[in-house]
C-alpha positions as CSV (number, residue, x, y, z in Angstrom):
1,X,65.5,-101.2,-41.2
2,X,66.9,-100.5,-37.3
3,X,64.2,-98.7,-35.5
4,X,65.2,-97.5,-31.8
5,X,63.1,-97.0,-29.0
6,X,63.4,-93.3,-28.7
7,X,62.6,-92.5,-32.0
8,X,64.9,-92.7,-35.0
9,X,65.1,-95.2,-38.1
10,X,67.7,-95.8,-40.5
11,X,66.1,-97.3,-43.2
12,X,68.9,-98.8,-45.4
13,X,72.3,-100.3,-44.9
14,X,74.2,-97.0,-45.8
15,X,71.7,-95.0,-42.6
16,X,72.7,-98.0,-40.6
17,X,76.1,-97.8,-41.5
18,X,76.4,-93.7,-41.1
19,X,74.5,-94.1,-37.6
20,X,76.7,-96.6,-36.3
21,X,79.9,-94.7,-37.0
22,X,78.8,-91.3,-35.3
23,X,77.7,-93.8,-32.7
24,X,80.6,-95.0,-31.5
25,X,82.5,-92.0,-32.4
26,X,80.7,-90.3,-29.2
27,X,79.6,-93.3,-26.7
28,X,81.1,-96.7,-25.2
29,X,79.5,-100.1,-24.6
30,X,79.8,-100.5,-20.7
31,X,77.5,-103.6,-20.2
32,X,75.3,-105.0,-23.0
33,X,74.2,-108.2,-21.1
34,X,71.9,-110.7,-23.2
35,X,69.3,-112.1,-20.9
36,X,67.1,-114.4,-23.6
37,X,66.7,-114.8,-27.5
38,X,63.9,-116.6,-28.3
39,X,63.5,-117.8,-31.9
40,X,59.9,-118.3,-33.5
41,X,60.3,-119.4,-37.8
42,X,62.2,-116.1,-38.7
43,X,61.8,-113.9,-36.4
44,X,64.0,-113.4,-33.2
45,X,63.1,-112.1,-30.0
46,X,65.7,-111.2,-27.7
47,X,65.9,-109.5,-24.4
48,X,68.6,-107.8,-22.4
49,X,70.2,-104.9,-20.0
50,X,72.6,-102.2,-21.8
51,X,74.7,-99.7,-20.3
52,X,76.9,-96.7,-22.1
53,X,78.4,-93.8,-21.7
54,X,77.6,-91.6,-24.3
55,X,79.4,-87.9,-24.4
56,X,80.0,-88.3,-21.4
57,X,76.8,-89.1,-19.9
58,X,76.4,-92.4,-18.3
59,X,72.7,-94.0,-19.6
60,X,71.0,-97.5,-18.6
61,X,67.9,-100.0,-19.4
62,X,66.6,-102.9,-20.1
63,X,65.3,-103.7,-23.5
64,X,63.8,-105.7,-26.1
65,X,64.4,-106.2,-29.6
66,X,62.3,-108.1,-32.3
67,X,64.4,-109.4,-35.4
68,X,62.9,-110.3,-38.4
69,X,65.1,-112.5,-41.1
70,X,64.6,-113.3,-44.6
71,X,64.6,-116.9,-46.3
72,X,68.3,-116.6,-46.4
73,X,68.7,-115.9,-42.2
74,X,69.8,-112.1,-43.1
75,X,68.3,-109.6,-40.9
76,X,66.0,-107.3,-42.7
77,X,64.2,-105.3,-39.4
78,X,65.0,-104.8,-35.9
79,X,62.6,-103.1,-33.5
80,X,63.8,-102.3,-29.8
81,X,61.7,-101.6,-27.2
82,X,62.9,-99.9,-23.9
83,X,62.0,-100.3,-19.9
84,X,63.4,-98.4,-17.6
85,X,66.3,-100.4,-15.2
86,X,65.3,-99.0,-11.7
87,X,62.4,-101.7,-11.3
88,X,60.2,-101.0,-7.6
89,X,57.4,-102.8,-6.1
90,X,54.7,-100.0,-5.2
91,X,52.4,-102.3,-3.5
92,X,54.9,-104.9,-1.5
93,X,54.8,-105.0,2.1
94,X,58.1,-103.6,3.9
């Protein structure tokens, strides 16, 4: 299961699959920048910045993902987790 952080899930191989075609049928990778994995028994925790441009739209932010394995290291869920890039202090003195 692949569950984004706007919404969908493809809950088998073959949604995966289908998704990740009509994916890169209409967008580019422009950054995809891996800032930490953290691994804890089998699950994977993994944080990073992504960039793409996607019919034509340029799109950015930082995320997270959590991966969980099976006994055999195969991936069997990933949940990502979105922040918006453009980070501010409110509070910070000028």
């Amino acid at each position: 299961m692949y569950s984004e952080c706007y919404g969908p899930i493809y809950r088998n191989k073959k949604e995966i699959l289908a998704w990740f075609s009509d994916w890169n049928e209409k967008g580019t990778v422009l950054v995809w920048t891996i800032k930490r994995i953290i691994i804890i028994h089998q699950t994977g925790i993994v944080e990073w910045h992504f960039k793409c441009d996607y019919l034509n739209k340029i799109s950015e932010f930082d995320g997270v993902s959590l991966i969980d394995f099976n006994l055999e290291d195969k991936i069997i869920c990933i949940k990502e987790f979105e922040s918006k890039s453009d980070h501010y202090y409110p509070y910070s003195q000028n």
